[in-house]
C-alpha positions, 0 to 999 in steps of 0.5 A, spaced: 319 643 274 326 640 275 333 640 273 336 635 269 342 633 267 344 625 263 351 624 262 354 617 258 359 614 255 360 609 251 365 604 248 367 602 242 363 607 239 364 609 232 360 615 233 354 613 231 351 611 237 353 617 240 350 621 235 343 618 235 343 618 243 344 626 243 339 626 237 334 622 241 335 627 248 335 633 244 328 631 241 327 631 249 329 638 250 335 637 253 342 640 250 350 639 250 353 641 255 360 637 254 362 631 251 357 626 252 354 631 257 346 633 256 342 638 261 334 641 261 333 647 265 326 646 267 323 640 265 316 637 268 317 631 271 311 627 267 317 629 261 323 628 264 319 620 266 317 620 258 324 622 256 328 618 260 323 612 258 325 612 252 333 614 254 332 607 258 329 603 251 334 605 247 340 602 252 337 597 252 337 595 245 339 601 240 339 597 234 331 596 234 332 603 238 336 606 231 333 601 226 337 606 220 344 606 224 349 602 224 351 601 230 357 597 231 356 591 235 362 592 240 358 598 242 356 598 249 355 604 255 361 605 259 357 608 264 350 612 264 350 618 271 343 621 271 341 627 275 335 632 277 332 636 282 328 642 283 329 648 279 331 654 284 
């Protein structure tokens, strides 16, 4: 099991893909921490790689990501910190 936290930022976000960033890592288990911070206590690795997976994804391209959002079109990651290691 690990310990995971993820932490981003974006700008020229409305708020809407913020939202839909935190939508999507609370399906993943994880929970806000802080502003635009997440952390999953005790995950496995093959759901921390599926959930990351999909994390991954959506950053790429979060319009296709979050077809019903509007997301704005100056919306981009200002930067995206990513940590995990064994649960003690």
């Amino acid at each position: 099991m690990l310990r995971a936290f993820v932490r981003f930022s974006i700008d020229g976000d409305d708020g809407s893909l913020t939202t839909s960033m935190r939508g999507l890592l609370e399906q993943c288990g994880f929970q806000r921490i802080g502003t635009g911070a997440y952390e999953h206590a005790a995950v496995r690795v093959q759901d921390l790689g599926a959930a990351l997976a999909e994390f991954w994804s959506a950053v790429s391209d979060p319009a296709a990501a979050f077809p019903t959002k509007s997301i704005p079109p100056g919306a981009s990651f200002d930067h995206i910190w990513i940590y995990s290691g064994a649960v003690q």
